[in-house]
C-alpha positions as YAML, in Angstrom:
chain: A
units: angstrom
residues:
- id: 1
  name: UNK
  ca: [110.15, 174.20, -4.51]
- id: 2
  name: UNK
  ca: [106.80, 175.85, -5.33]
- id: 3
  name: UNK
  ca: [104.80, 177.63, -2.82]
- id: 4
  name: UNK
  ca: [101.73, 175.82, -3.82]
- id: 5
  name: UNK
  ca: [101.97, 172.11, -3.14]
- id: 6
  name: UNK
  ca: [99.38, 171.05, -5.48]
- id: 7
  name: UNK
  ca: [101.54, 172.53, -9.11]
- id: 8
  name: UNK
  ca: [103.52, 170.44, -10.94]
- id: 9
  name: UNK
  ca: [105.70, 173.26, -12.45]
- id: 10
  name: UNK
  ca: [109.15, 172.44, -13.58]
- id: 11
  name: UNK
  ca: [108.22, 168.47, -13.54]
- id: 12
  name: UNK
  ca: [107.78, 166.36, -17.14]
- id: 13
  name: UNK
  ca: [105.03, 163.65, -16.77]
- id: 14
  name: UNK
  ca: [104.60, 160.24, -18.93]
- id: 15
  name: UNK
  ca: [101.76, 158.77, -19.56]
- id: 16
  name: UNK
  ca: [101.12, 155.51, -21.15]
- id: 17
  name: UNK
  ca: [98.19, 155.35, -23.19]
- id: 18
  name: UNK
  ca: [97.28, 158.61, -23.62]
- id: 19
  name: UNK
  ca: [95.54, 158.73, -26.62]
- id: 20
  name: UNK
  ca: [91.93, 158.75, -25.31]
- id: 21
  name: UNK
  ca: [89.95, 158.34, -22.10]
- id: 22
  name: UNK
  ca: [91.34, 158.20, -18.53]
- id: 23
  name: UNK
  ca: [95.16, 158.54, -20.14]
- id: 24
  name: UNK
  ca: [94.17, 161.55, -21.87]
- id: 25
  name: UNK
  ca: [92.18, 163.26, -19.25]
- id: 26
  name: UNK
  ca: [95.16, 162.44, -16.74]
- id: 27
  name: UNK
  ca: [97.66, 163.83, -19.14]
- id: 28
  name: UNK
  ca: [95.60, 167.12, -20.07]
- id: 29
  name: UNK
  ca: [95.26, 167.46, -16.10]
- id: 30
  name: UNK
  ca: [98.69, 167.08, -15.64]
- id: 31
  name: UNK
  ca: [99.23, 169.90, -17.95]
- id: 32
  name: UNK
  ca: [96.91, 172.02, -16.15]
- id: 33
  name: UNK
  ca: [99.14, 171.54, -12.90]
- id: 34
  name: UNK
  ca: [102.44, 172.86, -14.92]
- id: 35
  name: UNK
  ca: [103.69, 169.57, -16.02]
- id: 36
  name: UNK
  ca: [105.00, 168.70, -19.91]
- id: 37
  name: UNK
  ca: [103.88, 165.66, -21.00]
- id: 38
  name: UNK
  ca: [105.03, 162.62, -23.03]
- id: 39
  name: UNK
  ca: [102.00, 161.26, -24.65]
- id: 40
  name: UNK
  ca: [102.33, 157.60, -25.22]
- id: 41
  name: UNK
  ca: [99.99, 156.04, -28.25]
- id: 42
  name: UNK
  ca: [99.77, 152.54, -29.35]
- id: 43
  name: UNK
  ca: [97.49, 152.59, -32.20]
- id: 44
  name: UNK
  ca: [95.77, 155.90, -32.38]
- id: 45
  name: UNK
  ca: [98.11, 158.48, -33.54]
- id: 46
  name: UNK
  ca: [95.23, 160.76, -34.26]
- id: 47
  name: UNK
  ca: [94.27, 160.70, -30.67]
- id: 48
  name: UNK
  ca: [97.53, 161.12, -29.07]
- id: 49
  name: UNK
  ca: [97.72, 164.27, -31.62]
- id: 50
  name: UNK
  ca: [94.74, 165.60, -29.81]
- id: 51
  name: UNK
  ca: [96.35, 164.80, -26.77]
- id: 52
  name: UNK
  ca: [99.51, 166.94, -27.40]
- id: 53
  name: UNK
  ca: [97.20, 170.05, -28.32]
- id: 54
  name: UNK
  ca: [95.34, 169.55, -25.11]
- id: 55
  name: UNK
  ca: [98.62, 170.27, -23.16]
- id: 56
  name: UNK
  ca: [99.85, 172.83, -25.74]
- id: 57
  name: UNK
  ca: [96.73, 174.81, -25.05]
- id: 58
  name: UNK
  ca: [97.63, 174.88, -21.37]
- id: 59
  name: UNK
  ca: [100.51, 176.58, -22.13]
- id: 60
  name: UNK
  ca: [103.17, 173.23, -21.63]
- id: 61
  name: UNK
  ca: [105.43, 170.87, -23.78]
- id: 62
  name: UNK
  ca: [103.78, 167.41, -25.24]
- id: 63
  name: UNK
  ca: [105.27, 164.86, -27.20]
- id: 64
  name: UNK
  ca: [103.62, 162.19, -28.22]
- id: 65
  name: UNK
  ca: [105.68, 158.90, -29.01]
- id: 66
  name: UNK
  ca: [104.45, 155.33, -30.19]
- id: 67
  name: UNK
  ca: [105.38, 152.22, -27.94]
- id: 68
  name: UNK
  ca: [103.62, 148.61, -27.04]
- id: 69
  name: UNK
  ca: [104.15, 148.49, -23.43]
- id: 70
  name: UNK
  ca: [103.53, 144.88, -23.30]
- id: 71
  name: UNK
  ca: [107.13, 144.42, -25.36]
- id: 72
  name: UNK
  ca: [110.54, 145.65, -23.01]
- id: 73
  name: UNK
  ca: [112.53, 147.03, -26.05]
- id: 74
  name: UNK
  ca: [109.78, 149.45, -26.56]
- id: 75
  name: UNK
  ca: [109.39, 150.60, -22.89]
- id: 76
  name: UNK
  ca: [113.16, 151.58, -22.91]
- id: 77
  name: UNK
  ca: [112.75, 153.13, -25.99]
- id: 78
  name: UNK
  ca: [109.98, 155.39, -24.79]
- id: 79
  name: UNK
  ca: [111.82, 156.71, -21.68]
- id: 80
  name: UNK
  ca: [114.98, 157.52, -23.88]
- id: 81
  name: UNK
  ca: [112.05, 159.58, -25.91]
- id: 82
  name: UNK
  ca: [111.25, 161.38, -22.57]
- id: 83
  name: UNK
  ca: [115.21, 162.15, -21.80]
- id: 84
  name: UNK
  ca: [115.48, 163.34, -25.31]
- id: 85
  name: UNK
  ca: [112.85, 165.72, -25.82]
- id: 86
  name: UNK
  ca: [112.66, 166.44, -22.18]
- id: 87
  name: UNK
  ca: [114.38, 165.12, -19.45]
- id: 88
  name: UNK
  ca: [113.98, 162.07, -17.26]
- id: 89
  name: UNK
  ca: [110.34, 161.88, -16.07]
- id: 90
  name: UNK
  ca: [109.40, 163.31, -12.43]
- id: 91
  name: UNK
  ca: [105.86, 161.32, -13.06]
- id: 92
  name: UNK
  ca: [105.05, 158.45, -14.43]
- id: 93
  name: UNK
  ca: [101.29, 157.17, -14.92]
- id: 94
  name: UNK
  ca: [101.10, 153.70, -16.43]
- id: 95
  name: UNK
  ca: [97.85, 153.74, -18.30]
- id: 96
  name: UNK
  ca: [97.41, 151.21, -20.82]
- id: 97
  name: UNK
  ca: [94.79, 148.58, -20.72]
- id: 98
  name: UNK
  ca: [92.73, 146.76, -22.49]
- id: 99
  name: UNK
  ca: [89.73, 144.34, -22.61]
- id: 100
  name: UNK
  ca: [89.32, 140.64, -23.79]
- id: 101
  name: UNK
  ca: [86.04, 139.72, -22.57]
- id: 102
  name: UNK
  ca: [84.23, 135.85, -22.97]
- id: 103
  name: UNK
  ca: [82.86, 133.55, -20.89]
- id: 104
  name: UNK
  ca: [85.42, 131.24, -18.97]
- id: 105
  name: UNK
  ca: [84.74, 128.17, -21.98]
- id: 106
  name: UNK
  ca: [84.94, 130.25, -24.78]
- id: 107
  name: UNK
  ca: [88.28, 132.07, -23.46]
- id: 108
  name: UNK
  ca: [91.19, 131.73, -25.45]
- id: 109
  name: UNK
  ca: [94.79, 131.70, -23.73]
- id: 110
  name: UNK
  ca: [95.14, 134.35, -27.31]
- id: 111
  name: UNK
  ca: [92.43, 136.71, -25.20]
- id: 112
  name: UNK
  ca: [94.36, 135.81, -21.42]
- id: 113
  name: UNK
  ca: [97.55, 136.17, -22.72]
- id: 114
  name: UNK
  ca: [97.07, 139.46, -24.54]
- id: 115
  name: UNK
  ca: [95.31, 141.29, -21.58]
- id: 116
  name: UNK
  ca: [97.66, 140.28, -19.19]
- id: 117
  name: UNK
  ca: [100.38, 141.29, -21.34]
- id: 118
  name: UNK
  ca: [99.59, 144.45, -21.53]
- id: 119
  name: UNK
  ca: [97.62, 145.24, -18.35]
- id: 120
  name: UNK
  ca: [99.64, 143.17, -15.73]
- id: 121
  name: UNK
  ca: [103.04, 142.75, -17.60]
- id: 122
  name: UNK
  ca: [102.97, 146.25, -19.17]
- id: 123
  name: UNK
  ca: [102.58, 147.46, -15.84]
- id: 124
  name: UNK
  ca: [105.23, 145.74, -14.24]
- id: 125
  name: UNK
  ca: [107.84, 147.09, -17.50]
- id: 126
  name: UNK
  ca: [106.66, 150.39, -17.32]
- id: 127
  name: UNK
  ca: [107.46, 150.24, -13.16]
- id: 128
  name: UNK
  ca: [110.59, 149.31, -13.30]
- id: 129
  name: UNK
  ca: [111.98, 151.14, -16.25]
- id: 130
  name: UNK
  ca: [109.88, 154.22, -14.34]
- id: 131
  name: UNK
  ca: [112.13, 153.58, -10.58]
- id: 132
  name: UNK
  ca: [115.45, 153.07, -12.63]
- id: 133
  name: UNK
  ca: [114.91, 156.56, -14.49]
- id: 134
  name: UNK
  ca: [114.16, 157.90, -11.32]
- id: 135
  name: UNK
  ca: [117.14, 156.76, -9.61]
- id: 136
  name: UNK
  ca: [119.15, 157.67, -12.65]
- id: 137
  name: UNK
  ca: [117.88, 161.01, -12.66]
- id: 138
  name: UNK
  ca: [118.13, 161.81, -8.61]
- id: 139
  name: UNK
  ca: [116.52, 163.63, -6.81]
- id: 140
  name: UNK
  ca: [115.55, 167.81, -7.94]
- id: 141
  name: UNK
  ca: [114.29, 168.86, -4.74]
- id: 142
  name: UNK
  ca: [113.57, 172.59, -6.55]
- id: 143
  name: UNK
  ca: [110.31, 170.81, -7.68]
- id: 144
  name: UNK
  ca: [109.15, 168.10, -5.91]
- id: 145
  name: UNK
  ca: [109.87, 166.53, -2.76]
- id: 146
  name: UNK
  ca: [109.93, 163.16, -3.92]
- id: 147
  name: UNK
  ca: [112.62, 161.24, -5.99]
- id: 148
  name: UNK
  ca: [109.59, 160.36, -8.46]
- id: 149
  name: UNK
  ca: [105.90, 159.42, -8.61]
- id: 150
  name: UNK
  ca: [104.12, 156.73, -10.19]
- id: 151
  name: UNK
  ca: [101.17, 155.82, -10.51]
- id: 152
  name: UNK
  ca: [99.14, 152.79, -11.92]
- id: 153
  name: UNK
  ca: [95.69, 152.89, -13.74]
- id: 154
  name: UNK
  ca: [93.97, 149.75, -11.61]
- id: 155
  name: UNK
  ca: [90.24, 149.67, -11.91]
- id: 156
  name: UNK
  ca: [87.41, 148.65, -8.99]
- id: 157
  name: UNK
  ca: [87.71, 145.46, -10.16]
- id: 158
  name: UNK
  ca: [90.96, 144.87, -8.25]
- id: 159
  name: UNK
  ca: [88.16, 143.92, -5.85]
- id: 160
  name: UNK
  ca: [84.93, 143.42, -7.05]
- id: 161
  name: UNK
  ca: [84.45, 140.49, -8.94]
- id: 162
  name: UNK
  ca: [83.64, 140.19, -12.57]
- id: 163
  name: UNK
  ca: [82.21, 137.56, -14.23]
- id: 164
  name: UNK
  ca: [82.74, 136.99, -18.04]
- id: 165
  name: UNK
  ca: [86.18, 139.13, -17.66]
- id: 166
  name: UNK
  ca: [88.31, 137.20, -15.40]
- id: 167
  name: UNK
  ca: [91.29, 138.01, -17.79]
- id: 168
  name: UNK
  ca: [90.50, 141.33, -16.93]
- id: 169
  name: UNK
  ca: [89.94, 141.05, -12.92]
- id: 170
  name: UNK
  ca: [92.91, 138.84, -12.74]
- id: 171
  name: UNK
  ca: [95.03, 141.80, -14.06]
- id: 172
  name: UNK
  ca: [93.61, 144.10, -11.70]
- id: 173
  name: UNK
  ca: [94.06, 141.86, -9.23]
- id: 174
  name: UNK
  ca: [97.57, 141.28, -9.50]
- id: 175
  name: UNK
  ca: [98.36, 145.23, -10.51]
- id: 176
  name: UNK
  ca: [97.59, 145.96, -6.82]
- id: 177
  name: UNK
  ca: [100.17, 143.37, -5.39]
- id: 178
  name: UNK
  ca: [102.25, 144.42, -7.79]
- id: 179
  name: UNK
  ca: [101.75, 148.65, -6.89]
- id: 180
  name: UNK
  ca: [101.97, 147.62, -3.11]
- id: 181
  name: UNK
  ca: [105.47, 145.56, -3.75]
- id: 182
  name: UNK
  ca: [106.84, 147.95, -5.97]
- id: 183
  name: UNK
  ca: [105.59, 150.53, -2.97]
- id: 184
  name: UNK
  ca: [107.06, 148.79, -0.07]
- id: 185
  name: UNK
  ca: [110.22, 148.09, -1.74]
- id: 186
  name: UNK
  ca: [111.49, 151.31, -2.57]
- id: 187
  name: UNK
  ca: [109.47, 154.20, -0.54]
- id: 188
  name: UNK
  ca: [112.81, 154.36, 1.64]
- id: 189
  name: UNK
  ca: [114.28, 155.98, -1.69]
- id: 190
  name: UNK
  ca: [111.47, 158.57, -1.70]
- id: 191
  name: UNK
  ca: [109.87, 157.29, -4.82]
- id: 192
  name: UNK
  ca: [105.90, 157.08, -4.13]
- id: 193
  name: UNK
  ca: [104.21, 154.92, -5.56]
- id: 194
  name: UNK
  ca: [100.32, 154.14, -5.77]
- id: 195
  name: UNK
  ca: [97.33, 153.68, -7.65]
- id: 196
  name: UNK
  ca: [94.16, 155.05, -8.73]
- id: 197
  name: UNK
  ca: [91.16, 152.57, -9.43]
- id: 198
  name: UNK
  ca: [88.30, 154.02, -11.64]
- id: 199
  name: UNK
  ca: [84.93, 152.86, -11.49]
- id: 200
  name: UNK
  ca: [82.51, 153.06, -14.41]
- id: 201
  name: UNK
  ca: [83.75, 156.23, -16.64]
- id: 202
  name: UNK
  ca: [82.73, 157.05, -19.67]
- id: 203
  name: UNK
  ca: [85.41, 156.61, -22.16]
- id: 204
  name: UNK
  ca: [85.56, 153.84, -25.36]
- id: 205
  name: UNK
  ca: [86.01, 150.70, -23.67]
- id: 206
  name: UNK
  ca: [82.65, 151.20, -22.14]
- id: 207
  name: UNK
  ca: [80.55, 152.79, -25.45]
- id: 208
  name: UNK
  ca: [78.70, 149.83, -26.33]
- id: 209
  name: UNK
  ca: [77.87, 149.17, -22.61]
- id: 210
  name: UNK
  ca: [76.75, 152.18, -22.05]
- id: 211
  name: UNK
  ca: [74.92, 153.20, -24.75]
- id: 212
  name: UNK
  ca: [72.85, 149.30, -24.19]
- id: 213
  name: UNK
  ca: [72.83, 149.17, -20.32]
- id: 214
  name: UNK
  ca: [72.90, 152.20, -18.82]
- id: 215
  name: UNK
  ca: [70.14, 152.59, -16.40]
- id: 216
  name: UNK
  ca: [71.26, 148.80, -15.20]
- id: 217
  name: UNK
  ca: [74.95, 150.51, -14.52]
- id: 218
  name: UNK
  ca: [73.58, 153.38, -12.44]
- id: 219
  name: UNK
  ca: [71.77, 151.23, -10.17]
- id: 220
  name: UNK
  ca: [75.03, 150.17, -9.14]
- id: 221
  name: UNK
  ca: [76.35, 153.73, -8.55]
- id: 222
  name: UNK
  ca: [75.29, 155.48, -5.62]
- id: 223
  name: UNK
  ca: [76.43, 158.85, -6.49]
- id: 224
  name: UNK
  ca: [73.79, 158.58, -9.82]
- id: 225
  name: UNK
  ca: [76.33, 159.31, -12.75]
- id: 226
  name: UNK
  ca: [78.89, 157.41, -14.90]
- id: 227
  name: UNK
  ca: [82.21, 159.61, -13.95]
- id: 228
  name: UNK
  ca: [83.98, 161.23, -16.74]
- id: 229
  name: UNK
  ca: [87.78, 161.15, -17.65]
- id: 230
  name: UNK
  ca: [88.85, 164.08, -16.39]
- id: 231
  name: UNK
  ca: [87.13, 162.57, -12.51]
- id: 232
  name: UNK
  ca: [89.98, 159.90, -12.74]
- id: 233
  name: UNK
  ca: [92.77, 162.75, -14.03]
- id: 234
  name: UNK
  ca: [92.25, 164.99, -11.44]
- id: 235
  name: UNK
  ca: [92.31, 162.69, -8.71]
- id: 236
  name: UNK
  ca: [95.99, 161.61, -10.75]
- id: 237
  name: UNK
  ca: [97.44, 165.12, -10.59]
- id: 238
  name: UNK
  ca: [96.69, 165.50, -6.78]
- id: 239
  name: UNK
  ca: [98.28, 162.02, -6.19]
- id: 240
  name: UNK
  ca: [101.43, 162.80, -8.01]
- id: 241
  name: UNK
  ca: [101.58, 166.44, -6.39]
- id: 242
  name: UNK
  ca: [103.47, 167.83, -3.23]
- id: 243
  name: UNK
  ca: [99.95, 168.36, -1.50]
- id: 244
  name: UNK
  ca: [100.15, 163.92, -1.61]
- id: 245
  name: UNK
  ca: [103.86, 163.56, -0.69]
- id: 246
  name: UNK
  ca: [102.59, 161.27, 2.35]
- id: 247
  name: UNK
  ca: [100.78, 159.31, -0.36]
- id: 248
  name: UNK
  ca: [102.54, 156.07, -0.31]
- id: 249
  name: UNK
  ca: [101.33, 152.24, -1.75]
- id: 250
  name: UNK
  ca: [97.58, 153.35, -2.03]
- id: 251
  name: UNK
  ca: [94.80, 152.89, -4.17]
- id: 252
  name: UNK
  ca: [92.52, 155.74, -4.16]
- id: 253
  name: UNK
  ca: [89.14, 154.44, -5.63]
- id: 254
  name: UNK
  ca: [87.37, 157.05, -7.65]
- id: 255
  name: UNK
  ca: [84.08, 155.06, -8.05]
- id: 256
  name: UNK
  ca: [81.28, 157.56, -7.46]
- id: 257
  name: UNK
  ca: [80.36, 154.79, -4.44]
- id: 258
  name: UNK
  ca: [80.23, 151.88, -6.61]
- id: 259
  name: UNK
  ca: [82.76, 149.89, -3.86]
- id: 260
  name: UNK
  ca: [79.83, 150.17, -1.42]
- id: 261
  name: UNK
  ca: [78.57, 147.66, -3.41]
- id: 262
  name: UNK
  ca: [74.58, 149.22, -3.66]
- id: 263
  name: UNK
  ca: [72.56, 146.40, -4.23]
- id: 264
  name: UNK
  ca: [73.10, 145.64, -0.97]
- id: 265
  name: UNK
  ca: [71.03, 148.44, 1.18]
- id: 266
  name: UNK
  ca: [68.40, 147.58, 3.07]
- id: 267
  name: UNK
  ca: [70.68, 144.63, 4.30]
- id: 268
  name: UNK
  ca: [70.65, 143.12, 0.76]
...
């Protein structure tokens, strides 16, 4: 096992949509801490390309392989990827999300269905294929002192409220009963398992928002920036690495204070 707690050497990460944003950042960062990486894409080849010569610049192993993660067939078919340009993963990040948004009357079950497919349901497929490859592949003390680590992409809105994106919240919602089930239910096998819940980062889902509303999202960040990618992937790398290994069915929040919920100093 390596001397410093907080490398990744020797281990092969996966990380579901890793084409841009938080997926990529986590994957590049993952690379930085000695891990190869399996770069999953849905629809963006050209960014998981970019991806894969982030890692290869650090020196590690990429691969990056197409899959819907909202569909079973293709979540199998990604880990055999993994096994057969790699190995089994050590690390798993489930990633991919998306957005819907509308007010409650003008939802259509077409914009529920499709975000909880692949932000609730996608989670749950990439989970369990995740805990059956890592039973599969046993245990490789030499480089980790867990069985294997996963970790889900939740958001602040697990717990804060959102109006006009309850497809969204609901996900989030359910994504942390479903990381603190998976957790309790197999941390006896020395799989860890948690989450990491971004607040406002900058990456594509957010452009238009940003570039229209900016100064109104600040006021509701205490720390005074929108967080970047790479924040969220940092944060990812420590939680997967040896220097976590008593890290078990949390959700570290990575919000730059907006859980503190601002707008309500000076007793609201």
């Amino acid at each position: 096992m390596t001397a410093d707690l907080f490398r990744l050497d020797g281990q092969v990460a996966l990380v579901t949509g890793a084409s841009s944003g938080i997926g990529q950042a986590s994957a590049i960062e993952l690379a930085r801490a000695g891990a190869d990486v399996v770069v999953n894409f849905h629809s963006s080849q050209d960014g998981a390309k970019e991806t894969v010569a982030g890692v290869e610049a650090l020196g590690r192993r990429a691969v990056a392989v197409k899959a819907d993660v909202s569909q079973e067939a293709e979540i199998a078919a990604l880990f055999d990827a993994c096994e057969r340009e790699f190995r089994s993963p050590d690390i798993v990040m489930s990633n991919a999300g998306l957005q819907r948004d509308a007010a409650i009357a003008d939802m259509t079950i077409e914009d529920w269905n499709t975000v909880i497919g692949v932000n609730l349901t996608g989670a749950f497929l990439v989970g369990r294929e995740a805990i059956r490859r890592f039973r599969a592949k046993g245990m490789r003390a030499e480089v980790s002192r867990a069985l294997g680590k996963l970790v889900f992409d939740s958001s602040v809105h697990q717990v804060i409220p959102w109006a006009g994106r309850v497809n969204y919240a609901a996900s989030k919602g359910g994504l942390a009963l479903l990381m603190q089930s998976l957790a309790q239910e197999v941390a006896n096998e020395k799989i860890r398992v948690n989450a990491v819940a971004p607040g406002a980062i900058a990456t594509r889902i957010n452009a238009d928002e940003r570039r229209d509303n900016e100064a109104k999202m600040l006021e509701l960040i205490p720390y005074g920036r929108i967080g970047d990618p790479a924040d969220v992937g940092r944060v990812v790398a420590w939680m997967v690495s040896d220097a976590a290994d008593y890290l078990v069915g949390q959700t570290v929040t990575v919000d730059g204070g907006m859980t503190l919920y601002p707008s309500f100093r000076g007793n609201g």
